[in-house]
C-alpha positions, 0 to 999 in steps of 0.5 A: 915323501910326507910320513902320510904317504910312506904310511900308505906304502907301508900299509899296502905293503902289509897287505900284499904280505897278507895276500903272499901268506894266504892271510888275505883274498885277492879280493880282500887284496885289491879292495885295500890297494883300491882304498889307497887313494890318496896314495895314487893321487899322489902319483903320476896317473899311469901309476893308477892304471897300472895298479888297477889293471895287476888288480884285475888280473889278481881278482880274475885269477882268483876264480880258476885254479891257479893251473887253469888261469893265464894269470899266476898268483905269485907272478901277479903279486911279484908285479905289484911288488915291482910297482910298489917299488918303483911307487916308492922311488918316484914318491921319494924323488919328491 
């Protein structure tokens, strides 16, 4: 994995942090994971679908209260975690 990726894996682990904290919106969030784009380009295709579909869910639970969503905040942000994880693992097999 070059330094450049690592950085951007880095980057967007600081921001899901953020999200974690209160200190970013799940909007704020997902517009930072979608900038990541020579991150996805990077990975497999499935990697962007799948970030993008946590990403839309994360946006959408952001309108309701956390009670009256089908999608948990915290549960979402642990998925990207998952994602973030499994992200580095197949960059670092690289």
């Amino acid at each position: 994995m070059t330094q450049d990726l690592r950085d951007r894996l880095g980057a967007l682990q600081q921001a899901l942090a953020g999200l974690r904290s209160g200190a970013l919106s799940p909007h704020a969030f997902s517009a930072a994971a979608r900038g990541e784009t020579a991150l996805l380009a990077a990975l497999p295709p499935r990697y962007a679908e799948v970030l993008n579909g946590l990403l839309d869910r994360l946006e959408s639970s952001a309108l309701f209260a956390e009670e009256s969503c089908s999608f948990s905040q915290s549960d979402l942000a642990d998925s990207v975690q998952l994602w973030i994880d499994k992200a580095g693992a197949v960059l670092a097999a690289r």
